[in-house]
C-alpha positions in Angstrom: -32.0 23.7 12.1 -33.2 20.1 13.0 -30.7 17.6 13.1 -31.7 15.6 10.1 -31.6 18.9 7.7 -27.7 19.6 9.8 -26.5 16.0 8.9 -28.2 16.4 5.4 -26.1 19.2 4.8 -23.0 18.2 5.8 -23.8 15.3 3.8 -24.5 17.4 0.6 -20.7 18.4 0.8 -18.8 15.7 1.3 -17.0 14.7 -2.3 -18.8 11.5 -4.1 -16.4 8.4 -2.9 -15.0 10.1 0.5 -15.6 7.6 3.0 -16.8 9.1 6.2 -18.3 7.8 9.3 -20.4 8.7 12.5 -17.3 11.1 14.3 -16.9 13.3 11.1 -20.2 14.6 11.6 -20.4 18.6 13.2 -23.3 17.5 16.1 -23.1 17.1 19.7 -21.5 13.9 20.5 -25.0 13.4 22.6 -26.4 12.8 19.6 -24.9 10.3 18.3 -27.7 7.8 18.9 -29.7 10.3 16.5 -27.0 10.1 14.1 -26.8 6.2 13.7 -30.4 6.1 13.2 -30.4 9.2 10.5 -27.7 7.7 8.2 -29.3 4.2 8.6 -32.5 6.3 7.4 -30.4 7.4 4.7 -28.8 4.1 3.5 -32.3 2.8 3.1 -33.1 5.6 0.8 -30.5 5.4 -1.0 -28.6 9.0 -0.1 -25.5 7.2 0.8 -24.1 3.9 1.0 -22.7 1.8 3.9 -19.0 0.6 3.5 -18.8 -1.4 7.1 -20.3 -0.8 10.2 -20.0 2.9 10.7 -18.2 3.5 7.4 -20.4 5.5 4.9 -19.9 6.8 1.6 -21.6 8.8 -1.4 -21.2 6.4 -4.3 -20.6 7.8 -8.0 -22.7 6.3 -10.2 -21.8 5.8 -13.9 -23.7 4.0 -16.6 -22.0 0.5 -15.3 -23.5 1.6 -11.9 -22.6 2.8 -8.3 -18.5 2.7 -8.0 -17.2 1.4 -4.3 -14.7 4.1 -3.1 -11.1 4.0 -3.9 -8.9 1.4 -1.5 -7.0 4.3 0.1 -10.5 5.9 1.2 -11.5 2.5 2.3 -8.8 2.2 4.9 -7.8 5.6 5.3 -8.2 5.6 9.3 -5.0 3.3 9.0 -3.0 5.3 6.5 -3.3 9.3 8.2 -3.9 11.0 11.1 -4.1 14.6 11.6 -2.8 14.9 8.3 0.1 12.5 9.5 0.7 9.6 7.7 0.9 6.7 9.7 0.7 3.5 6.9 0.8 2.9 3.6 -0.6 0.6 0.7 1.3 -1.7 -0.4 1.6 -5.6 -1.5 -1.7 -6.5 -3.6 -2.5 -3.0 -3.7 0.3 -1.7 -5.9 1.0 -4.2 -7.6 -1.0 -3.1 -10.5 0.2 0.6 -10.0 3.9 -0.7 -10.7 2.7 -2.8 -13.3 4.1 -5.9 -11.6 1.0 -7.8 -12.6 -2.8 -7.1 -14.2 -4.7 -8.8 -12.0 -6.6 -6.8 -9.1 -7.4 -8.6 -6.2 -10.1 -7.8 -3.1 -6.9 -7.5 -0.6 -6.3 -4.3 0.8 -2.3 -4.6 2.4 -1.3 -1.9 4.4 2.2 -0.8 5.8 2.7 -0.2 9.0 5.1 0.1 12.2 2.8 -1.8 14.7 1.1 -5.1 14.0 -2.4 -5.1 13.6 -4.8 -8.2 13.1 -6.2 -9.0 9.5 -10.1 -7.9 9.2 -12.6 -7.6 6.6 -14.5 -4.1 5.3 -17.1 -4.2 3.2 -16.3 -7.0 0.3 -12.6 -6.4 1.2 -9.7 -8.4 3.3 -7.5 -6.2 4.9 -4.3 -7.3 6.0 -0.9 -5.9 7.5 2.8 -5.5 6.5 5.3 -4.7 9.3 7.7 -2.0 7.7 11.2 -1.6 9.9 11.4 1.6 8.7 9.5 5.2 9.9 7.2 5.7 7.3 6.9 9.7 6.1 5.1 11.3 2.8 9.0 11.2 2.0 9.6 7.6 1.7 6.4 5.5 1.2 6.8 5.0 -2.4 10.3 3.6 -2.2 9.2 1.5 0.8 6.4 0.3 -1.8 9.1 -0.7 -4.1 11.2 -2.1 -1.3 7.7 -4.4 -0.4 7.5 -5.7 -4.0 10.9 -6.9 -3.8 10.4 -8.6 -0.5 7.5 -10.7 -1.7 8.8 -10.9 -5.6 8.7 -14.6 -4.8 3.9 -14.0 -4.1 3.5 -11.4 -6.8 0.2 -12.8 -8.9 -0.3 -13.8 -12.4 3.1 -13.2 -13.2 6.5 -15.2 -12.6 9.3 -14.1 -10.5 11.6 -13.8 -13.8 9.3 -11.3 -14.9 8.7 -9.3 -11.8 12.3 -9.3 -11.4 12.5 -8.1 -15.1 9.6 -4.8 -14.1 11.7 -4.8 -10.9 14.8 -3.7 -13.1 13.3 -1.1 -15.3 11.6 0.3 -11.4 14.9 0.7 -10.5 16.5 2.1 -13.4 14.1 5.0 -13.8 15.4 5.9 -9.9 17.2 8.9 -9.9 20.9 8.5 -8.3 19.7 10.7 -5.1 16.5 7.9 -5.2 18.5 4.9 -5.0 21.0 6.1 -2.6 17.5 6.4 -0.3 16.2 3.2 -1.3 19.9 1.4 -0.6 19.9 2.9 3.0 16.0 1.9 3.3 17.0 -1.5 2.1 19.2 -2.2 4.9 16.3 -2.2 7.5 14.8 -5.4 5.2 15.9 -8.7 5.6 19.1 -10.4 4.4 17.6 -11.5 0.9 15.7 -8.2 0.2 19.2 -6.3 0.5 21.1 -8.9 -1.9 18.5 -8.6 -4.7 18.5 -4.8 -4.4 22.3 -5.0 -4.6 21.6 -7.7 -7.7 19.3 -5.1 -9.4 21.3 -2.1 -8.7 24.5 -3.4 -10.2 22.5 -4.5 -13.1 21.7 -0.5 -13.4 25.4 0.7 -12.7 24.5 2.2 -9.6 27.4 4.1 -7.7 29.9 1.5 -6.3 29.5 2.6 -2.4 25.8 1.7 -2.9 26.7 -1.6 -3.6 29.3 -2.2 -1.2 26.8 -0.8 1.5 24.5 -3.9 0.6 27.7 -6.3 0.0 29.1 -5.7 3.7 25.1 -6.1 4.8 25.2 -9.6 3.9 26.1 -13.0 6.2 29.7 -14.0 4.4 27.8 -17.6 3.7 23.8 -17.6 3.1 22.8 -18.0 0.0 19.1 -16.5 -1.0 16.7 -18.9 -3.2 14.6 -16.5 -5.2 14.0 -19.1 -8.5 15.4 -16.3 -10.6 17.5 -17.0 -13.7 20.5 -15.8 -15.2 19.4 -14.2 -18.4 17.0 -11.6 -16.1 19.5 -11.0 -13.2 22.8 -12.1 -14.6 25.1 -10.7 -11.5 23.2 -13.1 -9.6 26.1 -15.4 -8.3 27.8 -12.3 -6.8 25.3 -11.6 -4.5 24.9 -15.6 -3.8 21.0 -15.4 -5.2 20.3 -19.0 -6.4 
């Protein structure tokens, strides 16, 4: 078989919106000059699209048009590995999923445990959140959770009253095995992020020890400015949020 008609192939099944680029491809890596200038050939006639320089994709096209691929195929490289996962979205990127605002922005923010400089991909900004904690399939959507509290302050079209408001209800629909992991996740945050948990879990009636975890956390004198007001998070003063 030629090597076009191979890479056409492989082409054929890779899923509409899986992002895939030059080392995906089943070919001797001695070839690899022949496979740039194939899926160049490709773009041009409109087989495939180019994401970024060496990022490819099959777009789905509906009657609106081509769709660009989901964000977590757009930076998947930086969220698994061998099946591992290694970051998470986060910030601007699940916002909307937790309903914390409507708006969608063109920022792609990733967790991670090492830092990593900001880039662009395609029409998007990627950026980087440093997350204390290991991130594991196990955890990633309460470290999500634990991210929206952190920036509650930076949370779009919204106000913080009402983010702490969605915030609440989050929280609430934790089960009690779910909060006892997002209390001892919480601890690896900074001071603030640990006395609004404690705020928002007393609010719930979470199990005492919870809060006194978070409680004991806490400098004996800081006080946490988070421009939230009483009638959303009235056990406030307790955890000296002002």
């Amino acid at each position: 078989m030629k090597i076009v008609d191979n890479i056409e192939s492989q082409i054929k099944k890779i899923p509409k919106g899986q992002v895939f680029s030059y080392s995906d491809f089943d070919i001797e890596v001695e070839r690899k000059d022949t496979i740039v200038k194939t899926l160049n050939i490709f773009v041009a006639k409109g087989k495939i699209a180019k994401l970024s320089k060496g990022k490819f994709y099959k777009p789905q096209v509906t009657e609106f048009g081509a769709l660009l691929p989901s964000q977590y195929q757009i930076v998947k490289d930086f969220l698994e590995n061998d099946e591992k996962l290694i970051g998470y979205l986060t910030g601007y990127s699940v916002y909307n999923e937790l309903l914390l605002t409507t708006q969608i922005a063109n920022i792609v923010q990733i967790g991670t445990n090492h830092y990593r400089r900001p880039f662009k991909r395609g029409n998007y900004k990627i950026s980087f959140v440093l997350q204390p904690n290991k991130i594991t399939k196990a955890n990633f959507r309460f470290l999500q959770i634990l991210d929206a509290v952190r920036f509650v302050r930076s949370i779009p079209a919204t106000t913080t009253d009402e983010a702490c408001k969605r915030l609440i209800q989050i929280f609430k629909e934790l089960t009690a095995d779910e909060q006892v992991k997002v209390t001892n996740l919480a601890l690896n945050y900074t001071d603030y992020v640990r006395a609004l948990c404690g705020a928002i879990l007393e609010i719930i009636n979470a199990n005492h020890s919870l809060l006194a975890l978070l409680y004991k956390s806490l400098n004996g004198v800081s006080t946490y400015k988070l421009d939230i007001s009483n009638n959303i998070l009235p056990t406030k003063t307790k955890w000296r949020i002002v």
